[in-house]
C-alpha atoms as one frame of an Amber mdcrd trajectory, in Angstrom:
protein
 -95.229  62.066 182.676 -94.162  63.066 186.074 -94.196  59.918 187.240 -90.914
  59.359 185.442 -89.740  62.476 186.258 -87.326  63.901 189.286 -90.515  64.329
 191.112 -91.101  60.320 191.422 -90.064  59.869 194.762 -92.493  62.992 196.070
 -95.084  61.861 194.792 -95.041  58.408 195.227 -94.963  59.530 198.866 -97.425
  61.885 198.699-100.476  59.998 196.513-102.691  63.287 197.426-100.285  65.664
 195.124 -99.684  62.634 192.788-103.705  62.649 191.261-104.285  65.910 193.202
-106.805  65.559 195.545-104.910  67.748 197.577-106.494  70.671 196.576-105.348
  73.807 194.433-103.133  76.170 196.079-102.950  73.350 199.537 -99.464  72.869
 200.798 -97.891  69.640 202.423 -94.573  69.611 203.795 -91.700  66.591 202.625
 -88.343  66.695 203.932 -88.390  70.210 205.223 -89.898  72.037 201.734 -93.758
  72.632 201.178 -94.599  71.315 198.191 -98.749  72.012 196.148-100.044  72.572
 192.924-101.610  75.557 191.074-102.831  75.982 187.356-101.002  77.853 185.011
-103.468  80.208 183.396-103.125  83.081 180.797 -99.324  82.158 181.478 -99.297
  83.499 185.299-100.188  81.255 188.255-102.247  83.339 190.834-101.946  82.930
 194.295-105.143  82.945 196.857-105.342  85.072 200.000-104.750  81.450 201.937
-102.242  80.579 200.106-100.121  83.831 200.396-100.883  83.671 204.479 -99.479
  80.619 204.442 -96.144  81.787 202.753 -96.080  84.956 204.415 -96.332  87.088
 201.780 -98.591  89.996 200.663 -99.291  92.273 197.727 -96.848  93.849 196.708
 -93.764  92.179 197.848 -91.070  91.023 195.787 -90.263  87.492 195.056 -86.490
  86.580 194.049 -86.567  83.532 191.570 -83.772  81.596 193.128 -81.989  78.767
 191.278 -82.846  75.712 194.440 -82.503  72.694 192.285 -83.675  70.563 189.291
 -86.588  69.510 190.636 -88.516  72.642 191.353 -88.165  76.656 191.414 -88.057
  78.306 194.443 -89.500  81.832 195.240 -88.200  83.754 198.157 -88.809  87.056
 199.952 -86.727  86.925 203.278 -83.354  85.547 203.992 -79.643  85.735 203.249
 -80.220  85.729 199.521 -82.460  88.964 199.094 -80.379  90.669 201.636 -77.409
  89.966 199.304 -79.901  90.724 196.135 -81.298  94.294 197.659 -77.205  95.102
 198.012 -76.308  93.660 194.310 -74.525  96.798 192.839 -75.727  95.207 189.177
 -78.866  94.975 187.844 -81.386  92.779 188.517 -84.768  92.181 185.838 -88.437
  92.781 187.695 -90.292  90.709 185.510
């Protein structure tokens, strides 16, 4: 199915995410974004210790769900678009 999808040309290039071998919660960089794999489970995808080393990010903090593009969503937690989020007047939903 993904093989048809937006995601073709990543993983065509990256066989090890394609029939993931690469393994759960590993991340491999292509054209400047890390890209990996978890399972969706109870409706949440959980994130190891490793994992959240690797992204720089610990327990507690807050992840903006940023629209990035139509092939993937994009989590961040440092940068020009939480500094403009922490000063939004409106509101903003903590899911």
């Amino acid at each position: 199915m993904l093989s048809c999808s937006k995601l073709k040309n990543i993983l065509q290039e990256n066989p090890a995410l394609k029939d993931r071998t690469l393994p759960e919660g590993a991340l491999l960089s292509y054209k400047g974004r890390k890209y990996g794999w978890l399972t969706l489970k109870n409706s949440s995808i959980y994130l190891s210790g490793n994992l959240m080393q690797n992204l720089k990010i610990k327990t507690g903090d807050k992840l903006l769900a940023i629209r990035s593009s139509n092939i993937a969503f994009t989590m961040g937690v440092r940068g020009t678009l939480i500094d403009k989020s922490n000063s939004y007047i409106g509101e903003i939903k903590i899911y």
